[in-house]
VOVEXZA-82495 format. One record per residue (C-alpha): residue number from 1; residue in one letter; x negated, y negated, z. Coordinates in Angstrom, 2 decimals. Each point is the difference from the previous one (the first is absolute). Last residue first. Layout:
BEGIN
    k  r        u        v        w
  NUM  a        X        Y        Z
...
***
This chain:
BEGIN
    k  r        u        v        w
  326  x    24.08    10.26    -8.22
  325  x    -3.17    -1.63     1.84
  324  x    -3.63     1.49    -0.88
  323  x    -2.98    -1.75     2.09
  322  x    -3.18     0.21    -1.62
  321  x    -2.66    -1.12     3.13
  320  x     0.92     2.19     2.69
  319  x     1.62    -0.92     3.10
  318  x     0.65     1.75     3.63
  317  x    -2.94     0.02     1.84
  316  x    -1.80    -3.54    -1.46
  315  x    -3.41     1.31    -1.35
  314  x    -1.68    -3.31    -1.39
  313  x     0.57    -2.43     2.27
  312  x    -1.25     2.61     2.70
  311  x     0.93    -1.23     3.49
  310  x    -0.68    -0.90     3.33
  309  x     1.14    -3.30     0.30
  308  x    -3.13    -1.57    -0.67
  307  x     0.31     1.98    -3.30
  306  x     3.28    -1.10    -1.16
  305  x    -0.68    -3.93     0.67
  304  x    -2.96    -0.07    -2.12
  303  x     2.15     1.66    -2.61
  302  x     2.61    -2.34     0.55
  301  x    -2.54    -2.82    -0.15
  300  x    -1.55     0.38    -3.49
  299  x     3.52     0.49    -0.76
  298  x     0.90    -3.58     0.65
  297  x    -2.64    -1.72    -1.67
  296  x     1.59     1.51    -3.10
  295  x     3.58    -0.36     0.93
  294  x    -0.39    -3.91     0.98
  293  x    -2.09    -0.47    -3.60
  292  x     3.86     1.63    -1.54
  291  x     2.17    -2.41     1.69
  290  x    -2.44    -3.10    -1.22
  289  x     1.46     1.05    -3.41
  288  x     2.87    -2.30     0.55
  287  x    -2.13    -3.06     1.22
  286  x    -1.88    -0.47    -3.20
  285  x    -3.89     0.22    -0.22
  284  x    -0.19     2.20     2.79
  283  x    -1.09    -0.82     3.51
  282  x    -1.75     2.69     2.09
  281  x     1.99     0.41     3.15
  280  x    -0.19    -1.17     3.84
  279  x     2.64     2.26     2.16
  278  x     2.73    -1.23     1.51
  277  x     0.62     1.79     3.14
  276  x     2.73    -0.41     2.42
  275  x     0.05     1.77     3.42
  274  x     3.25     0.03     0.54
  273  x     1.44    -1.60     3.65
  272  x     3.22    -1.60    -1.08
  271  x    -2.09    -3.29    -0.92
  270  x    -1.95     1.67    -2.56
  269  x     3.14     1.66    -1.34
  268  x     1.37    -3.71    -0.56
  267  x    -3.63    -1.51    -1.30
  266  x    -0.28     2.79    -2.46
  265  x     3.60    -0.87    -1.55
  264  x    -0.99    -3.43    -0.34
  263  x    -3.46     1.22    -1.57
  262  x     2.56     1.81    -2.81
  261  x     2.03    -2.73    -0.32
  260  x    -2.64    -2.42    -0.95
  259  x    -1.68     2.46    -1.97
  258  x     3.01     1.23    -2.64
  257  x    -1.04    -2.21    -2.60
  256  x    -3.52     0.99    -0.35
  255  x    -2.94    -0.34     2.75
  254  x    -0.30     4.63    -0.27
  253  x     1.56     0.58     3.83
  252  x    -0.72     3.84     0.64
  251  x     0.98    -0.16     3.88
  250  x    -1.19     3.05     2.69
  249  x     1.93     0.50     2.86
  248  x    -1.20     1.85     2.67
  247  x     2.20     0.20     3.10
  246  x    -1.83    -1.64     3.13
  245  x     2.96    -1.04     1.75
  244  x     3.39     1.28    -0.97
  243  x     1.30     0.36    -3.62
  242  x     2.66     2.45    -0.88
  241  x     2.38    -2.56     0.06
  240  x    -1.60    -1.33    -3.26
  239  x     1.33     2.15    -1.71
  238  x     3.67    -0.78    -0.34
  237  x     0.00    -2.93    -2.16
  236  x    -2.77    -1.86     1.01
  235  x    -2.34     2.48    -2.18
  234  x     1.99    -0.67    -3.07
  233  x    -1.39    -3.46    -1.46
  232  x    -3.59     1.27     0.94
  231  x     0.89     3.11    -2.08
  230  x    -0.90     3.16     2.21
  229  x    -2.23     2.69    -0.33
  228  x    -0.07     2.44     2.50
  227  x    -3.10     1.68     2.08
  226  x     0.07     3.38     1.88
  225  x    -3.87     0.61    -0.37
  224  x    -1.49     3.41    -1.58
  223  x    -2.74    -1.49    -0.58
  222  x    -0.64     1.05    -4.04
  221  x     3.33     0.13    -0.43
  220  x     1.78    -1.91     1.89
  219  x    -1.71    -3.31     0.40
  218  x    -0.16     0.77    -4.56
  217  x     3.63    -0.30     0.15
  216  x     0.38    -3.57     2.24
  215  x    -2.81    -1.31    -2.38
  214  x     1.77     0.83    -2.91
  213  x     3.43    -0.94     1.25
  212  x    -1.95    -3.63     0.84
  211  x    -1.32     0.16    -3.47
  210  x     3.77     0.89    -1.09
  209  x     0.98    -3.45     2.12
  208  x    -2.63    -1.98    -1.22
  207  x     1.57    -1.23    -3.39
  206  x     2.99    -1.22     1.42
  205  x    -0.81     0.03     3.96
  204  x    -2.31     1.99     2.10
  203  x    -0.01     1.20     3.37
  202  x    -1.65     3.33     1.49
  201  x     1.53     1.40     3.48
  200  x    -1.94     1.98     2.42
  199  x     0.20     3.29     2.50
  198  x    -2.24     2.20     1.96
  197  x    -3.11    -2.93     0.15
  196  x    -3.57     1.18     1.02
  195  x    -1.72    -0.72    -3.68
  194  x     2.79    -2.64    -1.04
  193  x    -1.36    -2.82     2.35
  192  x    -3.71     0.58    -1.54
  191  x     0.42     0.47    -3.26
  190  x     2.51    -3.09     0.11
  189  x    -2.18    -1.64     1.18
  188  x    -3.29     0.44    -2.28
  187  x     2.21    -0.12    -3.56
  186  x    -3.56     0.62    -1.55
  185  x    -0.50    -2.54    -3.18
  184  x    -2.59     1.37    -1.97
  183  x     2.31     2.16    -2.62
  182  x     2.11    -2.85    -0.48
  181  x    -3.03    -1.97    -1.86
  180  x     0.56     3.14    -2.32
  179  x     3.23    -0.45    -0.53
  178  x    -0.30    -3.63    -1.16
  177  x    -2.47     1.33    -2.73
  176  x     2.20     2.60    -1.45
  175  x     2.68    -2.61    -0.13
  174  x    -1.51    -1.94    -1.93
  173  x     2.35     0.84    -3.14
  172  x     3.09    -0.66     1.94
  171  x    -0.77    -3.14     1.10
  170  x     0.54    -0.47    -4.01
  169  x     2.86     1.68    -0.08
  168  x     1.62    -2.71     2.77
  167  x    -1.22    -3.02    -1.61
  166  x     0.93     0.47    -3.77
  165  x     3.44     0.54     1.40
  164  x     2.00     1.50    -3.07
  163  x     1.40     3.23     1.15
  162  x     0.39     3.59    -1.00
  161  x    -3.78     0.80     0.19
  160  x    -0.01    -1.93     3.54
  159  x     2.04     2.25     1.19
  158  x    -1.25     3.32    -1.11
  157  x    -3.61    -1.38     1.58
  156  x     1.54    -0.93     3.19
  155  x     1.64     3.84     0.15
  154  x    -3.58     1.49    -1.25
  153  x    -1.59    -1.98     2.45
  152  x     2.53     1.50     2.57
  151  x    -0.99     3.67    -1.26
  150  x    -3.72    -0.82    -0.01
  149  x     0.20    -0.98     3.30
  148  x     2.35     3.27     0.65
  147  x    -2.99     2.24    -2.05
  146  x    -2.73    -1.97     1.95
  145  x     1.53     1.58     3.30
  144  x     2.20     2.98     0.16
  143  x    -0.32     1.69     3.00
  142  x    -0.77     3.83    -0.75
  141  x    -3.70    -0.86    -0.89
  140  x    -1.05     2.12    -3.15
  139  x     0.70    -3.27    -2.39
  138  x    -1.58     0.66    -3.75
  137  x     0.11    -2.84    -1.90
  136  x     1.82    -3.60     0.26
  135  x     0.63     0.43    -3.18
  134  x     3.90    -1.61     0.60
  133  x     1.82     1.35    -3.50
  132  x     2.08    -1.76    -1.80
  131  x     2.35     2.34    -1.90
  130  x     2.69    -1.28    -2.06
  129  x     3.00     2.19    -1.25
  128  x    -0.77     2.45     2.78
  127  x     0.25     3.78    -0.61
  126  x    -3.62     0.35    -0.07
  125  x    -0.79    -2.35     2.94
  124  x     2.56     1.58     2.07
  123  x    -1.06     3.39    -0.50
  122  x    -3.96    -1.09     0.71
  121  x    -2.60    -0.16    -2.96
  120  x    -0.68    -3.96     1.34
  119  x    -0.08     1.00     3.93
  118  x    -0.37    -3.04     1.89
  117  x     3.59    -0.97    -0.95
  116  x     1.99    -2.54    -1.01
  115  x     3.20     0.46    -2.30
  114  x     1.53    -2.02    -2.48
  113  x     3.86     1.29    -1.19
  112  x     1.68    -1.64    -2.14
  111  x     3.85     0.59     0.32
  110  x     2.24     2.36    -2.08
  109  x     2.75     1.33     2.99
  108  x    -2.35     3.12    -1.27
  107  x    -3.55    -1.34     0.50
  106  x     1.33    -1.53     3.58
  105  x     1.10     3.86     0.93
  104  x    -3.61     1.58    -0.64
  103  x    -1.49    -2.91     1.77
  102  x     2.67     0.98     3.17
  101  x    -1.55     3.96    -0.74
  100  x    -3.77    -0.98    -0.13
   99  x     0.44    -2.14     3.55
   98  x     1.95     2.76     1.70
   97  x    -2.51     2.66    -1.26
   96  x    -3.25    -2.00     1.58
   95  x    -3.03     0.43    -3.05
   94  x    -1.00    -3.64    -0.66
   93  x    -2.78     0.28     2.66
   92  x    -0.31    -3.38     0.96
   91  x     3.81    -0.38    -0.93
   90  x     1.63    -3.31    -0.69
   89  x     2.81     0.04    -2.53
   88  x     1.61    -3.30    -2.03
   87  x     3.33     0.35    -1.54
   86  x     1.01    -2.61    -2.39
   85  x     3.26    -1.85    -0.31
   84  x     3.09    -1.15    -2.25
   83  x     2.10     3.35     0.63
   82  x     0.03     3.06     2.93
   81  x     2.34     1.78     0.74
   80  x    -1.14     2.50     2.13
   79  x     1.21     4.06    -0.66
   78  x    -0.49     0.61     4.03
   77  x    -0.75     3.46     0.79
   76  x    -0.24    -0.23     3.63
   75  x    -3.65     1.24     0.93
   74  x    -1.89    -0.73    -2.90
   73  x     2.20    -2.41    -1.60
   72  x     0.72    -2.51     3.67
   71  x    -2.73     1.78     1.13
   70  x    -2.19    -2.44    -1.92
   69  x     0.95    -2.92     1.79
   68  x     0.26    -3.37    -1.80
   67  x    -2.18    -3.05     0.58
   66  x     1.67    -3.06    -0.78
   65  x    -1.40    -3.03    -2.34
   64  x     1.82    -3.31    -0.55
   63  x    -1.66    -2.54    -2.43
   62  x    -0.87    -3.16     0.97
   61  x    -3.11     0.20    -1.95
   60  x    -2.70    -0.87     2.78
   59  x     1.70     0.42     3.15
   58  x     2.05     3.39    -1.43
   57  x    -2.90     0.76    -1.46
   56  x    -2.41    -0.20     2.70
   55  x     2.36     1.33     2.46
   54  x     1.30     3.10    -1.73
   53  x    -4.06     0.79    -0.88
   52  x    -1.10     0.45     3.66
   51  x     3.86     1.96     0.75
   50  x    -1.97     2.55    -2.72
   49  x    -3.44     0.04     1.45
   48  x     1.92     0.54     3.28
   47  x     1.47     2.98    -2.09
   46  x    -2.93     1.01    -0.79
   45  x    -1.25     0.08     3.42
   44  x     3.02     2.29     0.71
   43  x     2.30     1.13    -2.60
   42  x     0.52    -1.68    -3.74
   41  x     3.08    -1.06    -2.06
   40  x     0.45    -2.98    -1.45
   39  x     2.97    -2.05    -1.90
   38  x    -0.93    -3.76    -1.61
   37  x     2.93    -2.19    -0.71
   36  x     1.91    -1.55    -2.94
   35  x    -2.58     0.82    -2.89
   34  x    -1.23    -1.73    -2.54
   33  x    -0.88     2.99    -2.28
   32  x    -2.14    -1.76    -2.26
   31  x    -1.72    -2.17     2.22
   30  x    -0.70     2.71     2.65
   29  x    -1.02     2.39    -3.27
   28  x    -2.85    -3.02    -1.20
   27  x    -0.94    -0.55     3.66
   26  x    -0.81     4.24     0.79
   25  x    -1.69     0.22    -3.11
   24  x    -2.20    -2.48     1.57
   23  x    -0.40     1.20     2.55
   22  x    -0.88     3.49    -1.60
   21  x    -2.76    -1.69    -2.09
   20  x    -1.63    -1.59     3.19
   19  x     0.46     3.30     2.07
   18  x    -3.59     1.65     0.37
   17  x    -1.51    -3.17     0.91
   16  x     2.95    -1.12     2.73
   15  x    -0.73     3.47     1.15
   14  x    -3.71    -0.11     0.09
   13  x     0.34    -3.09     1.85
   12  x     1.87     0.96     2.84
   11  x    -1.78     3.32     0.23
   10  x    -3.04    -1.97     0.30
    9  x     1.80    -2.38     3.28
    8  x     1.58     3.15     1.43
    7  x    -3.26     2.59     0.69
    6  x    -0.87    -1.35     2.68
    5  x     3.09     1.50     1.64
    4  x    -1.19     3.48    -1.77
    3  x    -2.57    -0.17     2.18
    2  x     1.33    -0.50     3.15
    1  x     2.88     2.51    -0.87
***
């Protein structure tokens, strides 16, 4: 896991490489299609790679994305009816039955289907209408690490194919490099308060909320911590009762629109006895990718975290790396 984590910033940028002529395939069928709304489908830290993507184009291109789930065809049998949209699938490994049989069901209700996946001769890939695949390379640890960064560049990349803001694909490019001032930036205290804790909530808000699910995922995983992700906007509705002195909280707070009321939410569980952190994070060149430097210096701590805690980051006891939903 340590290794692969430093791993992220070059996987980044082979992937944007290995993608340019996809992306832009990507623009000229976005443009042609013009569709109503954007449909995923994706499980675990792809799917936080997914919710990633929702917010950046829904912010960016005002144009509403929901994540379906794949049981719903696997499980239930639903014929969808879908029109005037695109399906985009996240899968690491691109092999998870649920995932292949709700792609299988989009190429029938006669939808374009783009899938992402590490694993370019894959099912999904194959049977995909557009493949762009992560090349991120081989990843042995069973937490995924560069292949999610990769993932949510992927999602930022996607976006900014279908768009027009000169800025935002353009922070997009030097991305790589941000990353990799992210690796060097140790999240100190919250390594520290998190190491002895039992129990701890992780905040984020529009863009930072699936980082925040990330982070709240990989504390289980690889430390086998009991921590939830919350939105900051959420929190004071119902969980924040759970709060009593000391509780760990820890606050992704990118300085975009949502800042203000996401420190104002800090300062309220600060003052009912939480132990607020904020960490310090790597600057992007555009405050909605500044989500994905918070993962990267992030996981650099979780697995710091695991082993002062006891544990292998690399051999959780019940996980394995490919995991195969129906």
């Amino acid at each position: 896991m340590a290794r692969e984590i430093t791993q992220a910033p070059e996987a980044v940028a082979r992937m944007l490489t290995a993608n340019r002529e996809a992306l832009v395939e990507l623009g000229r069928l976005y443009r042609d299609r013009k569709p109503t709304h954007i449909v995923t489908c994706a499980r675990g830290s792809s799917d936080c790679a997914a919710s990633y993507f929702k917010y950046l184009i829904e912010i960016t291109l005002g144009l509403p994305c929901c994540s379906l789930g794949a049981s719903v065809v696997s499980v239930y049998g639903a014929r969808l009816a879908l029109r005037d949209t695109l399906l985009l699938t996240i899968s690491q490994s691109g092999q998870s039955p649920d995932i292949l049989a709700f792609q299988a069901e989009a190429k029938r209700a006669g939808i374009p289907t783009l899938a992402v996946t590490n694993m370019e001769d894959s099912p999904l890939a194959r049977e995909a209408d557009l493949c762009l695949p992560l090349s991120a390379g081989p990843e042995r640890s069973v937490a995924a690490t560069k292949t999610f960064i990769a993932s949510a560049a992927m999602a930022a990349a996607l976006v900014a194919a279908c768009g027009d803001d000169r800025e935002f694909a353009g922070s997009v490019e030097v991305l790589p490099e941000d990353l990799s001032h992210a690796l060097a930036i140790p999240w100190s205290e919250v390594e520290d308060v998190l190491t002895p804790a039992t129990s701890a909530y992780v905040l984020g808000r529009g863009p930072s909320l699936p980082m925040a699910q990330e982070s709240a995922l990989k504390l289980k995983e690889t430390s086998g911590l009991h921590a939830e992700a919350y939105s900051a906007a959420e929190v004071i509705h119902g969980p924040m009762e759970l709060v009593v002195p000391g509780f760990p909280v820890v606050v992704l707070a990118p300085k975009d629109k949502a800042f203000a009321t996401t420190r104002a939410t800090a300062r309220r569980l600060a003052e009912a006895g939480a132990r607020v952190m904020t960490p310090d994070h790597a600057r992007t060149r555009h405050p909605l990718l500044d989500p994905i430097s918070m993962i990267q210096s992030f996981y650099g701590s979780a697995e710091r975290i695991a082993r002062r805690r006891g544990r292998n980051p690399d051999k959780p006891r019940l996980l394995k790396k490919v995991t195969e939903t129906r």
